[in-house]
KESE-307089 format. One record per residue (C-alpha): residue number from 1; x negated, y, z. Coordinates in steps of 0.2 Angstrom, whole numbers. Example, Ala and Ser with C-alpha at 12.3 -4.5 7.8 and 13.67 -1.06 7.14 Angstrom:
DRENZA	n	c1	c2	c3
DRENZA	1	-62	-22	39;
DRENZA	2	-68	-5	36;
//
This chain:
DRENZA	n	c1	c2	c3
DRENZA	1	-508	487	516;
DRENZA	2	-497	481	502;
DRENZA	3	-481	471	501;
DRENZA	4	-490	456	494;
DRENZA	5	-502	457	510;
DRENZA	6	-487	462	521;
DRENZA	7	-478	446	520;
DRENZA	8	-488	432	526;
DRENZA	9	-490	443	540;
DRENZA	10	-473	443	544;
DRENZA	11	-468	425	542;
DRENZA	12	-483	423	555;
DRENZA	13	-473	435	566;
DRENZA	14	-457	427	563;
DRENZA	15	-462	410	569;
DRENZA	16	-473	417	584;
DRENZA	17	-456	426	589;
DRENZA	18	-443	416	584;
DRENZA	19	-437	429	575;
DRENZA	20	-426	428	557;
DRENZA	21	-428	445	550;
DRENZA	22	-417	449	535;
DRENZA	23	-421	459	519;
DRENZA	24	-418	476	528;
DRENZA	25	-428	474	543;
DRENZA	26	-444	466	533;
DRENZA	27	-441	484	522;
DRENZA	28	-440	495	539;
DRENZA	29	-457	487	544;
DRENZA	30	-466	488	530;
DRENZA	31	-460	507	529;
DRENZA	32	-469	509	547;
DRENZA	33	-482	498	545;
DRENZA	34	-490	501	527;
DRENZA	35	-501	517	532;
DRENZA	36	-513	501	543;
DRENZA	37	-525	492	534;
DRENZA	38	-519	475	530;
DRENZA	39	-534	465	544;
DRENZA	40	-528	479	557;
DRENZA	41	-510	472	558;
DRENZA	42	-515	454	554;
DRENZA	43	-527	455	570;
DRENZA	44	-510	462	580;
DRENZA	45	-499	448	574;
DRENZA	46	-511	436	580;
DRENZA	47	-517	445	595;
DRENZA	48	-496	446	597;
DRENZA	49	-494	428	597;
DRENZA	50	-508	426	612;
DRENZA	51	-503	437	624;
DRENZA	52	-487	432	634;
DRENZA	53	-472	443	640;
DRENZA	54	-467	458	627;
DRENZA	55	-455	457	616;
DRENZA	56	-461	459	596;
DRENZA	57	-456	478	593;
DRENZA	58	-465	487	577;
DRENZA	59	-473	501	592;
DRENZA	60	-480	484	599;
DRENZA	61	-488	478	585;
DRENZA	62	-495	496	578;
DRENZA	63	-502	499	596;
DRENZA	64	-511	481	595;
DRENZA	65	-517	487	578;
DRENZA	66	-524	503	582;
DRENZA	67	-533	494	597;
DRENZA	68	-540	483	583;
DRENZA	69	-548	498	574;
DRENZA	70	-551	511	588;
DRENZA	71	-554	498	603;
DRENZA	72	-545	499	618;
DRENZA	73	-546	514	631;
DRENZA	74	-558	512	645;
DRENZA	75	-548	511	662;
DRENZA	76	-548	526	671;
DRENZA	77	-559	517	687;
DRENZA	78	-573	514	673;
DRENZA	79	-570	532	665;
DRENZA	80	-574	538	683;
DRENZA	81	-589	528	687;
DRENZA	82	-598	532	670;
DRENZA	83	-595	552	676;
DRENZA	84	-605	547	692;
DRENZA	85	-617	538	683;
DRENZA	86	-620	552	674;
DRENZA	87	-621	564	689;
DRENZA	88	-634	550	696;
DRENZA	89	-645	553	681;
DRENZA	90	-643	570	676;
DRENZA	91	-637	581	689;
DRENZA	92	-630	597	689;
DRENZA	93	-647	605	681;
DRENZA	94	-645	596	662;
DRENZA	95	-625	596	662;
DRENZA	96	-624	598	645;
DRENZA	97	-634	578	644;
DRENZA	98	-625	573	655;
DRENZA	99	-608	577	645;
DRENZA	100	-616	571	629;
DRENZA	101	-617	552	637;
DRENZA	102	-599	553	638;
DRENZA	103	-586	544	626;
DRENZA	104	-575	560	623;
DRENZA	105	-557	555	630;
DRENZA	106	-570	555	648;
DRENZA	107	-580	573	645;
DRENZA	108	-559	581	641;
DRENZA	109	-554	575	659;
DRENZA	110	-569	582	667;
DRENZA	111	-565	597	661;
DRENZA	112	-547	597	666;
DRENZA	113	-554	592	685;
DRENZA	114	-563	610	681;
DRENZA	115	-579	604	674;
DRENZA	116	-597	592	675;
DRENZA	117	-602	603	691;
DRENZA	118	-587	600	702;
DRENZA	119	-592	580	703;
DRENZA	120	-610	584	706;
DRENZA	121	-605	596	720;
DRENZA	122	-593	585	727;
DRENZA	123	-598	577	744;
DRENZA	124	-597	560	747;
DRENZA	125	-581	562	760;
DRENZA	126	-571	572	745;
DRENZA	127	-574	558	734;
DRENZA	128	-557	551	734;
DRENZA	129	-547	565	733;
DRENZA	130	-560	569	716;
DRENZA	131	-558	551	711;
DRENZA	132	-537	555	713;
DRENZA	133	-537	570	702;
DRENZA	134	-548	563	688;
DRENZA	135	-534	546	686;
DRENZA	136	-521	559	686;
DRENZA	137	-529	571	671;
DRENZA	138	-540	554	662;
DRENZA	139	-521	545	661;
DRENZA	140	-511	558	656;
DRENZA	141	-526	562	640;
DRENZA	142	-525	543	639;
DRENZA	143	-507	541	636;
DRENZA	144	-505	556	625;
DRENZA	145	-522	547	616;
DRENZA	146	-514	531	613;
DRENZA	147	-498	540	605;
DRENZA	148	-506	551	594;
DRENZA	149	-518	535	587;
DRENZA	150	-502	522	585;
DRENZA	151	-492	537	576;
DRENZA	152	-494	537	558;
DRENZA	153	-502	552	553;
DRENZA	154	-488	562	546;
DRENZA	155	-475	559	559;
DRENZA	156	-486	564	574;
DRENZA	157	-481	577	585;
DRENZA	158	-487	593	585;
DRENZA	159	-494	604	596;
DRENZA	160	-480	620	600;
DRENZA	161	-489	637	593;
DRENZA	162	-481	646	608;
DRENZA	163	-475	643	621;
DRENZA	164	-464	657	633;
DRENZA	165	-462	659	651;
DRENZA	166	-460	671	662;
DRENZA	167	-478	671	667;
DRENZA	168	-486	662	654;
DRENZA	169	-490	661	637;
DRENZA	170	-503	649	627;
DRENZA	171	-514	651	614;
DRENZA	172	-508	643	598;
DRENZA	173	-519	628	595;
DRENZA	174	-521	620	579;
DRENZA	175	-522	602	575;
DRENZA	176	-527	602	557;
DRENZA	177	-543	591	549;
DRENZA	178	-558	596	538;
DRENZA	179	-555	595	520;
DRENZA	180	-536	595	524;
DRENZA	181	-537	577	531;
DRENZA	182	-530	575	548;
DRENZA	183	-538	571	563;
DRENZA	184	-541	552	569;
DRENZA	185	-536	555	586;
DRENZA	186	-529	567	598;
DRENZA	187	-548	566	610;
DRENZA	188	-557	572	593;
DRENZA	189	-546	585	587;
DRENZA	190	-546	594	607;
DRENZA	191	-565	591	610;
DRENZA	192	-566	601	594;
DRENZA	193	-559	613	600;
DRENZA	194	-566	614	618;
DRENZA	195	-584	616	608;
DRENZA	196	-586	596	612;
DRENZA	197	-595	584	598;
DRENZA	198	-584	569	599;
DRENZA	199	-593	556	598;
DRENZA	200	-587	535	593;
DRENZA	201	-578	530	606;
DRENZA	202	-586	514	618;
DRENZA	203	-580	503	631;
DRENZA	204	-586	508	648;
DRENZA	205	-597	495	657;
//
């Protein structure tokens, strides 16, 4: 986005606010806003000035942006159903299938609950304490999803190369893209990683 693009957009946000920014803060948001295409940000400010109840911050705006390019996050109750949908048509026998059908931010929790297996082993009275442990590991991937997309690529943060305790030690894990471009988000750069071919990222129905 350029400054002559930049501008209608924020006397749009100014009226929907009732806001008066000054030459400075028009500057500080262009700085962090410039790296998002020009319709990304014009679709926040509008989607901004329809939705009630948060004050006009430039992290507001950049999430709403990111959403426009990416789509939003699937809720973790959907996240969990299209797990069990895949357990309903796959099985434990074609796991690999199974893991495919899932958008990738889905197939990283179910491997932090310890894998495709555990949901098709589980019985139907341990269902909610599975159903428990997947919100708690699909929410914390999601969170840390949504702050790596919103962040401009240059300022996001980085993975520690070590990490010291008196009984553990991690493996350094790099971040880095192909061609020396950086990766689009945080689900494709891990499923990398992990072996996983991410795959474009749906809404769960």
């Amino acid at each position: 986005m350029n400054a002559e693009e930049f501008r209608p957009i924020m006397a749009y946000l100014q009226i929907c606010s009732d806001r008066e920014f000054d030459d400075h803060a028009l500057n500080v948001w262009f700085d962090a806003l410039k790296d998002l295409s020009a319709d990304a940000v014009q679709t926040a400010a509008k989607r901004f000035a329809l939705e009630d109840g948060e004050r006009l911050t430039v992290a507001k705006i950049r999430r709403l942006a990111t959403e426009a390019v990416h789509g939003m996050l699937p809720g973790h109750g959907a996240a969990f159903e299209v797990v069990m949908k895949a357990v309903r048509c796959f099985g434990s026998y074609d796991s690999e299938r199974a893991m495919a059908t899932m958008p990738p931010i889905v197939r990283m929790a179910v491997l932090q609950c310890g894998g495709f297996g555990v949901f098709c082993d589980s019985p139907p009275n341990e269902r909610n304490t599975l159903r428990a442990q997947f919100r708690m590991a699909f929410e914390d991937i999601a969170r840390r999803e949504e702050l790596f997309r919103a962040l401009p690529e240059h300022i996001r943060p980085r993975l520690a190369t070590e990490f010291h305790s008196a009984t553990l030690t991690l493996v350094p894990l790099q971040l880095a893209g192909r061609s020396g471009s950086g990766p689009r988000t945080l689900a494709d750069s891990l499923s990398g990683l992990s072996g996983i071919h991410s795959t474009t990222m749906k809404g769960a129905n």
